[in-house]
VMD Tcl script that draws the C-alpha trace (Angstrom):
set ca {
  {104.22 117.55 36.80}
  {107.15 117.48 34.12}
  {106.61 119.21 30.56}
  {102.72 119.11 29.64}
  {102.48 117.99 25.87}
  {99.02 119.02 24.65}
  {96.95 117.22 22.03}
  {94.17 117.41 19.55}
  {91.64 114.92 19.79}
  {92.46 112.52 16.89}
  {90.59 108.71 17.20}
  {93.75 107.44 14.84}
  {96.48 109.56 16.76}
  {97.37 112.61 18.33}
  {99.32 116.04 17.33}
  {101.27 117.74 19.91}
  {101.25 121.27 19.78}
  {103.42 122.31 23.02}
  {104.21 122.96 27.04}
  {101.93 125.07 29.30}
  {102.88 127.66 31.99}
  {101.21 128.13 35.36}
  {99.53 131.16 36.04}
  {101.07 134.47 37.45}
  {100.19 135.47 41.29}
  {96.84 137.24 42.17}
  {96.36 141.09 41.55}
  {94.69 143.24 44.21}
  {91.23 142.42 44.51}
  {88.27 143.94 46.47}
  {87.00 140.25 46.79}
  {86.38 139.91 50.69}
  {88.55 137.50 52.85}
  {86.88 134.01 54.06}
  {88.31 132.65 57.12}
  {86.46 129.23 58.73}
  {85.72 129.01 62.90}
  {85.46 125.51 64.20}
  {83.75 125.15 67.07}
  {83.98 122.09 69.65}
  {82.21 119.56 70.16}
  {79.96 119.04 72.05}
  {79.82 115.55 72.90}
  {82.45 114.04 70.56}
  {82.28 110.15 72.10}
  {78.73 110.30 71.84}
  {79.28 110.84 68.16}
  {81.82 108.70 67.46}
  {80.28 106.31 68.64}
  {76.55 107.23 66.53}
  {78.74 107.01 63.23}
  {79.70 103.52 64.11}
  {75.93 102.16 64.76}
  {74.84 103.60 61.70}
  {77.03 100.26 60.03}
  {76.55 98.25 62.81}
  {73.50 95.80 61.39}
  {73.60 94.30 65.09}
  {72.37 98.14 66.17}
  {69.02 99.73 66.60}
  {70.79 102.87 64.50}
  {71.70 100.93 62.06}
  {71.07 102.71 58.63}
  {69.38 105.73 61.07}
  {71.15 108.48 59.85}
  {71.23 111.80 60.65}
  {70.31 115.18 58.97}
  {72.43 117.95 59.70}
  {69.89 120.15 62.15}
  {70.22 116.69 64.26}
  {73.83 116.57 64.01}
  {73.22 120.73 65.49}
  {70.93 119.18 67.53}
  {72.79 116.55 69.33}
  {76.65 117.83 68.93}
  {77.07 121.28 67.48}
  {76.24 124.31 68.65}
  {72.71 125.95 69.58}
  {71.27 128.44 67.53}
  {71.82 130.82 69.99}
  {75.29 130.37 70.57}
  {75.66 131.02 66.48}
  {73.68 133.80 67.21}
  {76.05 135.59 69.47}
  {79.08 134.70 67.03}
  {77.17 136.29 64.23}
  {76.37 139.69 66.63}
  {79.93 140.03 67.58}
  {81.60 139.75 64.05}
  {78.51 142.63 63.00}
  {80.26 144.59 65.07}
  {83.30 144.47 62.89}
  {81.36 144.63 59.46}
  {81.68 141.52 58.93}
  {79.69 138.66 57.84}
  {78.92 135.52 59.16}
  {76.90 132.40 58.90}
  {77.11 128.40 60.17}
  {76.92 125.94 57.58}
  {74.27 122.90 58.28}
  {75.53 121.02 61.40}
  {76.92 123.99 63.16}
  {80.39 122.75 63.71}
  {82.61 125.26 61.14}
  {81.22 129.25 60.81}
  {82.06 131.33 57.44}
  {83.50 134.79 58.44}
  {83.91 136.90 55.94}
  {84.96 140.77 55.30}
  {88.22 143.13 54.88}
  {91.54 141.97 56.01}
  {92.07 144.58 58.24}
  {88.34 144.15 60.01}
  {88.92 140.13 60.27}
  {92.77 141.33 62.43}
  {90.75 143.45 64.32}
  {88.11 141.23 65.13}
  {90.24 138.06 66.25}
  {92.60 140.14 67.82}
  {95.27 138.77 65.65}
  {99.23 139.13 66.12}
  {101.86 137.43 63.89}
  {103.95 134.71 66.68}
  {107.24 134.18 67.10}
  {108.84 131.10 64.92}
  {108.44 128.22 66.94}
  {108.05 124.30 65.93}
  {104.64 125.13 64.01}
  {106.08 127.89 61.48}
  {104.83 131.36 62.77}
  {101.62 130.56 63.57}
  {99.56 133.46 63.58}
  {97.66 134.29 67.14}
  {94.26 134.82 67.44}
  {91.76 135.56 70.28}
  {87.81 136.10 71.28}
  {85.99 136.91 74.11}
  {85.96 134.64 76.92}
  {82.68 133.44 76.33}
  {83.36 132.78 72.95}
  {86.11 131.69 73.06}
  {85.78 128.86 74.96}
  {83.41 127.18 72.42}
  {86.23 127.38 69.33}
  {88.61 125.10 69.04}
  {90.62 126.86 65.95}
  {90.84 129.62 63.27}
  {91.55 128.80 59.70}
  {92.82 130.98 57.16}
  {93.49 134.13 58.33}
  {96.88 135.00 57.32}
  {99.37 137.30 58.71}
  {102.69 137.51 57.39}
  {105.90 138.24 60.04}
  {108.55 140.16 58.12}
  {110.45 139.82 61.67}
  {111.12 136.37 61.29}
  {113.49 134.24 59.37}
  {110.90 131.43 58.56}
  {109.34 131.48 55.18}
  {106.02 133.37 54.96}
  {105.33 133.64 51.24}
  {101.75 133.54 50.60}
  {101.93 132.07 47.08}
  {103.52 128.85 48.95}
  {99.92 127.90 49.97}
  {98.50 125.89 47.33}
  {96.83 123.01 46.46}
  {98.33 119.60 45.06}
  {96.55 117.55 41.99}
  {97.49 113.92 42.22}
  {98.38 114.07 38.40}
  {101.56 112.48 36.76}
  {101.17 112.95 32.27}
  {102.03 110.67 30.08}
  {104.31 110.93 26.73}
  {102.43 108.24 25.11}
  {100.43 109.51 22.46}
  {96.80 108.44 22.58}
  {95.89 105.83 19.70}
  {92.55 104.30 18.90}
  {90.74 103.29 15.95}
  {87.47 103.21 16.71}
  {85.17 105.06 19.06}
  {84.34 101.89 21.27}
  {88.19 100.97 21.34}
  {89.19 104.56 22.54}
  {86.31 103.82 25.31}
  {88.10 100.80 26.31}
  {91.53 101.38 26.32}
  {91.51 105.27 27.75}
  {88.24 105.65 29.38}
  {85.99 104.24 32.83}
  {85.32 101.38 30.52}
  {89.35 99.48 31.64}
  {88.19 100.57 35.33}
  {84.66 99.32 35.20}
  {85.71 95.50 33.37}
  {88.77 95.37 35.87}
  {87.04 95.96 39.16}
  {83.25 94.27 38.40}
  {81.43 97.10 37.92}
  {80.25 96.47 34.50}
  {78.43 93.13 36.38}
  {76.52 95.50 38.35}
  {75.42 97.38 35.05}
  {74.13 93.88 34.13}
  {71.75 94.32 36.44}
  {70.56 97.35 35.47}
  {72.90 99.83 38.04}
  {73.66 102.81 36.34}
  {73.81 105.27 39.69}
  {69.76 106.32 39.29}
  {68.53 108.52 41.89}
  {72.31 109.21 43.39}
  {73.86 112.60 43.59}
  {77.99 112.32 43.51}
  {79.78 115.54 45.24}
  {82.88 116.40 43.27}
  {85.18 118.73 45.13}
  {87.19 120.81 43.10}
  {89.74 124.02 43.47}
  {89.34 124.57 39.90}
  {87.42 125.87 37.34}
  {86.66 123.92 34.51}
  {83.89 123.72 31.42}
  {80.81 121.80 32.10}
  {80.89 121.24 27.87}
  {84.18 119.77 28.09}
  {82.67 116.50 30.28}
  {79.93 116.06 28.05}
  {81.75 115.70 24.95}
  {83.76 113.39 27.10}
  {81.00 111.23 28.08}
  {79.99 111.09 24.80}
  {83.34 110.26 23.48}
  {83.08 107.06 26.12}
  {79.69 106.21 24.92}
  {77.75 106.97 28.22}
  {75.17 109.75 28.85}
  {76.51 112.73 27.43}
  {73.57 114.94 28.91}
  {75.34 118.67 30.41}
  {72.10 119.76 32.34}
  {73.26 116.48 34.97}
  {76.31 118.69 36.05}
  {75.67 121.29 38.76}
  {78.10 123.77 39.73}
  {78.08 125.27 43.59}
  {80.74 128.21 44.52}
  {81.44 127.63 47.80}
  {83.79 130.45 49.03}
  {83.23 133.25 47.08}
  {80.18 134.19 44.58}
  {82.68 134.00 41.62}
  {83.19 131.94 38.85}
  {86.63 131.11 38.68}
  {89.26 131.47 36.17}
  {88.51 131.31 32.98}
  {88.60 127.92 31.66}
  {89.05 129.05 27.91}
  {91.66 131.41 28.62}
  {93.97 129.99 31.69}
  {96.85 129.01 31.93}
  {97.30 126.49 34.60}
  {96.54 123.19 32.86}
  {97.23 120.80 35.80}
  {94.34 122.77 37.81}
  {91.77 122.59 35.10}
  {92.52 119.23 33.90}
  {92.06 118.02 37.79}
  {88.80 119.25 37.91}
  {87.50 117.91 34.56}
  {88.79 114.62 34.89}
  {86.99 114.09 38.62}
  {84.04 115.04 36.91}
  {84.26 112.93 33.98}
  {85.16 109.97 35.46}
  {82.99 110.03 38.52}
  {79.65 110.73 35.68}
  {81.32 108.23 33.65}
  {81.24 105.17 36.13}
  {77.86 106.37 36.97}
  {76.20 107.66 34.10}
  {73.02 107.89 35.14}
  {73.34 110.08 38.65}
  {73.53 113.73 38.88}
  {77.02 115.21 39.53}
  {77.35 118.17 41.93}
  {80.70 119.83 41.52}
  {81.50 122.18 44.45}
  {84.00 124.51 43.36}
  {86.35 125.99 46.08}
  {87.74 129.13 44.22}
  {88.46 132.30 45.66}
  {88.77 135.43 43.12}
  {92.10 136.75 43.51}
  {93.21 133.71 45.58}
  {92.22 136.21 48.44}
  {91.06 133.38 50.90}
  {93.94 130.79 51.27}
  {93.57 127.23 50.25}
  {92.57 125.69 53.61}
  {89.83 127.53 53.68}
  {89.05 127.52 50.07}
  {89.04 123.38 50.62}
  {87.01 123.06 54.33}
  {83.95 125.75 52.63}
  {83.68 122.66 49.72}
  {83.23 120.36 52.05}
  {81.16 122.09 54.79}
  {79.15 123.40 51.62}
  {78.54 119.64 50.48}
  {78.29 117.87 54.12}
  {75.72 120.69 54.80}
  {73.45 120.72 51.54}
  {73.18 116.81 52.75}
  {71.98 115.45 48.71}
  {75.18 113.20 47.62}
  {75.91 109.99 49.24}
  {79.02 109.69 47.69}
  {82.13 112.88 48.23}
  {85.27 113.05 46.04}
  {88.08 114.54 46.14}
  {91.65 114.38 44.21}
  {93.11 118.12 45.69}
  {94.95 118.16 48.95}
  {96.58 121.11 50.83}
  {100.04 120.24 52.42}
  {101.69 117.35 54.22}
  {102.00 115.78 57.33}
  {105.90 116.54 57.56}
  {106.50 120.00 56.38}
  {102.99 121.37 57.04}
  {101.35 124.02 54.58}
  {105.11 124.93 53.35}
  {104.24 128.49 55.12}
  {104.09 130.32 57.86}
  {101.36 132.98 59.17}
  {98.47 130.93 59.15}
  {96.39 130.94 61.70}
  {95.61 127.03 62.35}
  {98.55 124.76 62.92}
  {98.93 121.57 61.06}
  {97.25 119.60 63.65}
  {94.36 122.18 63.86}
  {93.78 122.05 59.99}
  {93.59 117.74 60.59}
  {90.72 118.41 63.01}
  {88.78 120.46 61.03}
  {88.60 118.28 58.63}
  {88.20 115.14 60.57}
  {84.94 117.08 61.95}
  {83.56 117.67 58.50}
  {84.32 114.10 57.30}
  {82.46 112.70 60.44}
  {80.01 114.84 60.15}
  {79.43 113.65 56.62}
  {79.41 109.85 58.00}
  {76.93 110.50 60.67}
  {74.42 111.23 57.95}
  {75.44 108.50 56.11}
  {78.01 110.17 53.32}
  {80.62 108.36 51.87}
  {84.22 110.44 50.94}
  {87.34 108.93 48.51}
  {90.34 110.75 48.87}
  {93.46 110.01 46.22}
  {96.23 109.34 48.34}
  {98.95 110.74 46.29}
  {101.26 109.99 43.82}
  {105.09 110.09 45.05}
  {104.82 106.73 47.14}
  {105.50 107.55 50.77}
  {106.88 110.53 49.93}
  {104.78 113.52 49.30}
  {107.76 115.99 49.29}
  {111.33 115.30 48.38}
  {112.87 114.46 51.40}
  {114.97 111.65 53.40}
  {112.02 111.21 55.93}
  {108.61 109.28 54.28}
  {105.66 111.62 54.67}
  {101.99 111.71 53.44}
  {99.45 114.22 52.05}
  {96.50 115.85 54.02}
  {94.13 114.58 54.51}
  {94.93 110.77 56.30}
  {91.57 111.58 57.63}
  {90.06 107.99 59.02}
  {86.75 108.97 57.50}
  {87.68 109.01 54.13}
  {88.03 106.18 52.33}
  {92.04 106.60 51.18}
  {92.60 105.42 47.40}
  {95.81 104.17 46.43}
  {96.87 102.99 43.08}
  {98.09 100.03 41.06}
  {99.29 99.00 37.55}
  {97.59 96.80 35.48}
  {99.48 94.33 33.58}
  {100.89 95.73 30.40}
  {104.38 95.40 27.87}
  {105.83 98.07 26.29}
  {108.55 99.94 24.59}
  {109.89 102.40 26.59}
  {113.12 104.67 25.46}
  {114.56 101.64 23.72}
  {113.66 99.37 26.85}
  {110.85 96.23 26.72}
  {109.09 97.01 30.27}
  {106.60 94.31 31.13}
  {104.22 93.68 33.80}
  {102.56 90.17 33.86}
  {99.80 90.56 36.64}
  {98.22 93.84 38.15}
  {101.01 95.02 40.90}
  {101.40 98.16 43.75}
  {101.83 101.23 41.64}
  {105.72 102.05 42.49}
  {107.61 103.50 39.02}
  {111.21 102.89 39.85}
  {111.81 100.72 36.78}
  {110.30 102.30 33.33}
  {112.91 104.82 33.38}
  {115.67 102.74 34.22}
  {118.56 103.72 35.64}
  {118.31 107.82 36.21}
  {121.42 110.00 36.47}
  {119.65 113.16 37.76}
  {117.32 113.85 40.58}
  {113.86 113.13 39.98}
  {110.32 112.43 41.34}
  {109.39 108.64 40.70}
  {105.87 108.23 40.77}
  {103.54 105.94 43.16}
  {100.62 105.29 45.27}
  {100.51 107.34 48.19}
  {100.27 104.54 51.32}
  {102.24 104.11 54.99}
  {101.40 105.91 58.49}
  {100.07 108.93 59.21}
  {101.30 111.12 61.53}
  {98.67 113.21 62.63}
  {95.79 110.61 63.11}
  {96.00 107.21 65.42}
  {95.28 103.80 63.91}
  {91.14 103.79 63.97}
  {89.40 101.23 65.66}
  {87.95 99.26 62.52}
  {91.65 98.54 61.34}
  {92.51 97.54 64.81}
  {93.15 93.76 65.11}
  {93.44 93.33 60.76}
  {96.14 91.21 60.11}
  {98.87 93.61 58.18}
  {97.68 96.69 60.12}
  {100.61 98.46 62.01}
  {103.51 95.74 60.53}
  {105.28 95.99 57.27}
  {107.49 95.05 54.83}
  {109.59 97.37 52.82}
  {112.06 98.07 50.49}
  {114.02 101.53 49.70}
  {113.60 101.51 45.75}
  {114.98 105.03 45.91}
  {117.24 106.98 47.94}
  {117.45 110.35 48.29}
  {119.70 113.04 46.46}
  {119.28 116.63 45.98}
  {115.89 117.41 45.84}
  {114.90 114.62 44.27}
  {115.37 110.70 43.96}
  {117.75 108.32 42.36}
  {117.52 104.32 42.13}
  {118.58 102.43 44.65}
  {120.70 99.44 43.08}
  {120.54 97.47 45.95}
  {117.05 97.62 47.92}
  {116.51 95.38 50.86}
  {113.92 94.21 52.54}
  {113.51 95.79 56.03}
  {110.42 94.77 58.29}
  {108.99 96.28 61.09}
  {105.82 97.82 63.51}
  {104.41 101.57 63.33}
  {101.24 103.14 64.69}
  {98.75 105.77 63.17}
  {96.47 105.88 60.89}
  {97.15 103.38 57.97}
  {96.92 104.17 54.40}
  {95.49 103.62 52.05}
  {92.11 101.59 52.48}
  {91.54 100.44 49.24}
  {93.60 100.77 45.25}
  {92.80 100.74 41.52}
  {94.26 101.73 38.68}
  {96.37 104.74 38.67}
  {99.43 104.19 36.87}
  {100.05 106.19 33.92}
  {101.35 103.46 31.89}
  {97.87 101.73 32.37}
  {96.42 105.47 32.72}
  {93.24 107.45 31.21}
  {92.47 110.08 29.22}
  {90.96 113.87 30.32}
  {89.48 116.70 28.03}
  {89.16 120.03 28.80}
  {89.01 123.27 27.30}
  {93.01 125.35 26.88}
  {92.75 128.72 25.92}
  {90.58 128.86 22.76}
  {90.95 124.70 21.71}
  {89.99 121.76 23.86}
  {92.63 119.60 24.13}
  {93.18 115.59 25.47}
  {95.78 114.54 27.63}
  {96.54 110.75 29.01}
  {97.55 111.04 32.33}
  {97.40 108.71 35.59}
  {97.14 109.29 39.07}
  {94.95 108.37 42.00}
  {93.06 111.69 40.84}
  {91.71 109.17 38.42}
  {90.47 106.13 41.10}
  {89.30 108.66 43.59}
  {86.14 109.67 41.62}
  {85.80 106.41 39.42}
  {85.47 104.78 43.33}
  {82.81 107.31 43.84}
  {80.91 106.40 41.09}
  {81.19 102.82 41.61}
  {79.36 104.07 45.16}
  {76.36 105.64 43.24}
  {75.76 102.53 41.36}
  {76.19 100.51 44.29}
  {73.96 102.71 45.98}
  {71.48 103.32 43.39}
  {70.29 99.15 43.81}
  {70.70 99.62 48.02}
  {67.29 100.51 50.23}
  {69.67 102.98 51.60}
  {72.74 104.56 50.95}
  {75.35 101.91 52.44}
  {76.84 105.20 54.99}
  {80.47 105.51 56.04}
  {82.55 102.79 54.04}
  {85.63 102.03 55.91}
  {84.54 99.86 59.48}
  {82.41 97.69 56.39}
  {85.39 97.37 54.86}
  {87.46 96.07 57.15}
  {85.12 93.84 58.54}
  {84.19 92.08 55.09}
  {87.87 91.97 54.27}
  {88.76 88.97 56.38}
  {85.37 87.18 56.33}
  {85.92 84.24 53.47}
  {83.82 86.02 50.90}
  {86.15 88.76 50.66}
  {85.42 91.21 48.09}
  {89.21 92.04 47.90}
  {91.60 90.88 45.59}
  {95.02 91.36 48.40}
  {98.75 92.26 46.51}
  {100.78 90.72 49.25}
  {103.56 89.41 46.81}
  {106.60 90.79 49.04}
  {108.84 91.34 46.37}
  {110.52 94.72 44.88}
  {107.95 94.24 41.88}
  {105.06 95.45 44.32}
  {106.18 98.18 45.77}
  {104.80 101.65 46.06}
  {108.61 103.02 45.81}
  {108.93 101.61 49.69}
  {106.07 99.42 50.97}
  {105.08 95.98 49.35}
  {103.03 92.96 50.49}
  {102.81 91.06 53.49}
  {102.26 87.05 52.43}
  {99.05 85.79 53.73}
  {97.91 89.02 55.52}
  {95.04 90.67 54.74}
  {96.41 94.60 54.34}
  {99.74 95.70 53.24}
  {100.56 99.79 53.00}
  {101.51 99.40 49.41}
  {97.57 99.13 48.58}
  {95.79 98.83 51.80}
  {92.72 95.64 51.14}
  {93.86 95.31 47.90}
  {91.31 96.00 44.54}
  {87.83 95.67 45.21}
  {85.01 93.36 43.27}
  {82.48 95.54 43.29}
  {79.95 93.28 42.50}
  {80.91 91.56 45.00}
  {80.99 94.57 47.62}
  {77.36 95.06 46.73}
  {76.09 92.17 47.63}
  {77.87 92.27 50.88}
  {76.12 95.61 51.69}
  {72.78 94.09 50.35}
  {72.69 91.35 52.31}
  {74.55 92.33 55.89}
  {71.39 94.24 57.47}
}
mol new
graphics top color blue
foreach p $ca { graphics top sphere $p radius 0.5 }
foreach p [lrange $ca 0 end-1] q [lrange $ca 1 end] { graphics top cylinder $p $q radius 0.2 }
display resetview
């Protein structure tokens, strides 16, 4: 994100008061280093196929879900295979436990004891950037399938090995706008859940009395932030401003994080408040859970730091509903590092495992899907942020209509489009990063079997709004439409919302002030999605389990609950993809917007 300009909360206007700098790099800490084992397992068509009857209403398992010493039970490991893990990494001082399920092991202890223990030696560059080696004992070995997070850098070789390169990505992009209201209700409306809720049907469901009672929401952070700072929020947006509903969970270290009065690194903490305060918002009546994957020190890296959440939350098994707005790398480039211990391909496993896990026992996870379009990093080649995972639901964004004055230019938008910025700006002379919702192919994951057969799934139309330049990205005068198949994964399932122009507003705590900020993103629609789930799920028998094969299915019956953006035209793009005329998914913005209302009633009534 560009300069951050930082304002006191003002219902009549706004005061900016200045830019904020990221944080140095980590000093030496005695904090002990977590590294993550996933095991195999051990009958992975059996389960794949179990997380599919669970929304089947034509199956016996329909709605059966299962807890996580079943999931052990029936597809991790035994207890006495953990056992023997556990003995072997005492020998080493180390500790070491399974989370719930038995699929991913915490190891933790000193640097130089986890090397010794995993018999770990830096490799040679090769096409997965210095991947560092690892290896057990035969008979343990044999059950693993990969070793996250334990980092050894090779001086020897000429790839990149920095350390600091691993980090985590907020799907953020500020706004310059200042934030004017006059009133309390009209701030609510025009900056808060309240646009998201009227635009996408969820206030009908609050008609009926759905408010998200009795649901838990998991909000994954890797970021500290002030529980006191979402309440005043709430009860700046008129909902229940109550503190005692947010619970905080470390989940890789016993530490509390940065300091959220006293850091520096604004984009972090403003991530992390704004997934809480907009899932709570939505759903003001459940209880919020907000796992918090910080290590002191940054001693554990971020894949790690980011699989612990998650583990943490599949295994404590109380939230229906998992959010997340942070991802860790891309599927062209990687982690951006060498010396890691898990290739690219390793790290999309792990987390597939989790995320199944999580829909076996009938958990439902939104993932924001970026902000840059198709293109994650700068770069002539499209790419995509982890995860693509097929068992997250993958948010992408749009722009509602609006008209405005931008530097000197009238910009307007007469019907809710594919976020794709390429115009507000107009015509750039430097380099830059236009913003967008992340959607297109993945490369790492195959096309799953519930988008299959969709009309729209694996064709497209396009058009290059930008070419590349130096880093960055210029307009392209003259875009034309190309069209054309592809294969993997598609992306993203579902949009809302995300533009900046149409955006939101966060609070959260800066040094010793508390501060607003209006801001966009899919970090936004990720968690407002999730707490559209609680309410949906807080009038449902039972929680309505993995979303996306529903999805799909409902999509082209002739109730849909979508509203589709298949206008092919440069004005609903997401910087590259647009619509498809007549089909029912396009990878601008996947099944379109969603009636919620609507959506409920097709979960009520399926089974």
């Amino acid at each position: 994100m560009v300069k951050w300009k930082i304002a006191l909360l003002s219902l009549t206007g706004f005061l900016t008061l200045g830019a904020a700098s990221t944080t140095a790099s980590a000093k030496t800490s005695k904090t002990p280093v977590t590294v993550n084992l996933v095991f195999n397992v051990r009958d992975q068509n059996g389960m794949n196929d179990y997380v599919n009857q669970t929304v089947d209403p034509t199956s016996p398992n329909y709605h059966q879900y299962l807890t996580p010493d079943q999931v052990a039970d029936k597809y991790g490991r035994s207890s006495s295979q953990i056992s023997e893990f556990t003995k072997y990494f005492s020998k080493y001082h180390l500790k070491s436990a399974a989370y719930p399920g038995n699929f991913v092991m915490k190891v933790q202890g000193s640097q130089t004891n986890l090397v010794k223990a995993f018999k770990a030696k830096p490799a040679k560059t090769d096409k997965n950037g210095d991947v560092s080696r690892t290896r057990l004992p035969g008979k343990l070995s044999s059950q693993v399938a990969s070793v996250l997070g334990l980092y050894i850098e090779n001086k020897k070789t000429s790839s990149k090995t920095d350390k600091k390169a691993l980090k985590f990505t907020h799907h953020l992009v500020k706004d310059d706008a200042p934030i004017v209201a006059n009133t309390k209700n009209q701030f609510a409306k025009k900056y808060g859940s309240v646009k998201f809720s009227d635009a996408y049907g969820v206030n009908k469901l609050y008609d009926q009395n759905l408010h998200g009672q009795g649901q838990r929401i998991g909000v994954i952070v890797t970021y500290e932030f002030n529980p006191k700072d979402v309440a005043e929020y709430w009860k700046q947006m008129g909902v229940n401003s109550d503190v005692s509903r947010i619970h905080k969970i470390y989940t890789t270290d016993k530490t509390d994080g940065p300091n959220p009065k006293t850091n520096d690194d604004v984009t972090s903490q403003e991530e992390a408040s704004l997934d809480v305060e907009q899932a709570g918002s939505v759903a003001d009546q459940a209880q919020i859970d907000a796992y918090v994957g910080v290590s002191k020190d940054d001693v554990s890296t971020p894949d790690v730091q980011y699989l612990d959440a998650f583990a943490t939350a599949v295994g404590d098994n109380q939230d229906k509903q998992l959010t997340t707005s942070s991802s860790f790398g891309n599927e062209l480039t990687g982690f951006g590092a060498g010396g890691l211990s898990e290739t690219p391909a390793e790290f999309n496993d792990a987390i597939n495992l989790v995320f199944e896990q999580a829909a076996i026992q009938g958990t439902v996870i939104f993932n924001a899907a970026g902000d840059a379009g198709p293109y994650e990093i700068p770069s002539k080649t499209r790419s995509l942020s982890f995860p693509t995972s097929p068992y997250a639901v993958q948010v992408g964004g749009t722009t509602l209509p609006y008209t405005k004055i931008i530097g000197s230019r009238l910009v307007q938008i007469p019907k809710e489009r594919t976020w794709g910025d390429s115009y507000s700006q107009g015509i750039v002379k430097k380099p830059t990063i236009f913003p967008g919702g992340g959607g297109g192919f993945s490369n790492l994951n195959p096309t799953p079997s519930y988008q299959l057969g969709v009309p729209g799934v694996n064709t497209y139309n396009a058009f290059n709004m930008v070419k590349y330049t130096k880093g960055g990205y210029l307009n392209n005068p003259n875009p034309g439409m190309v069209s054309g198949t592809a294969s993997g994964r598609n992306l993203p399932d579902i949009s809302g919302n995300a533009d900046e122009k149409t955006g939101y507003a966060a609070y959260m705590s800066y040094k010793n002030s508390s501060i607003w900020v209006n801001a966009g993103g899919t970090s936004f629609v990720a968690p407002q999605m999730a707490g559209a789930s609680a309410v949906i799920n807080s009038g449902l028998k039972t929680s309505a389990g993995f979303w996306n094969p529903q999805l799909y299915k409902f999509a082209v019956q002739p109730d849909t609950p979508f509203h589709v953006l298949d206008d092919a035209t440069v004005n609903n793009t997401n910087l590259y993809y647009t619509g498809q005329p007549g089909k029912v998914y396009n990878q601008a913005s996947g099944l379109g917007t969603v009636d919620f209302s609507k959506l409920f009633n097709k979960f009520n009534t399926q089974g």
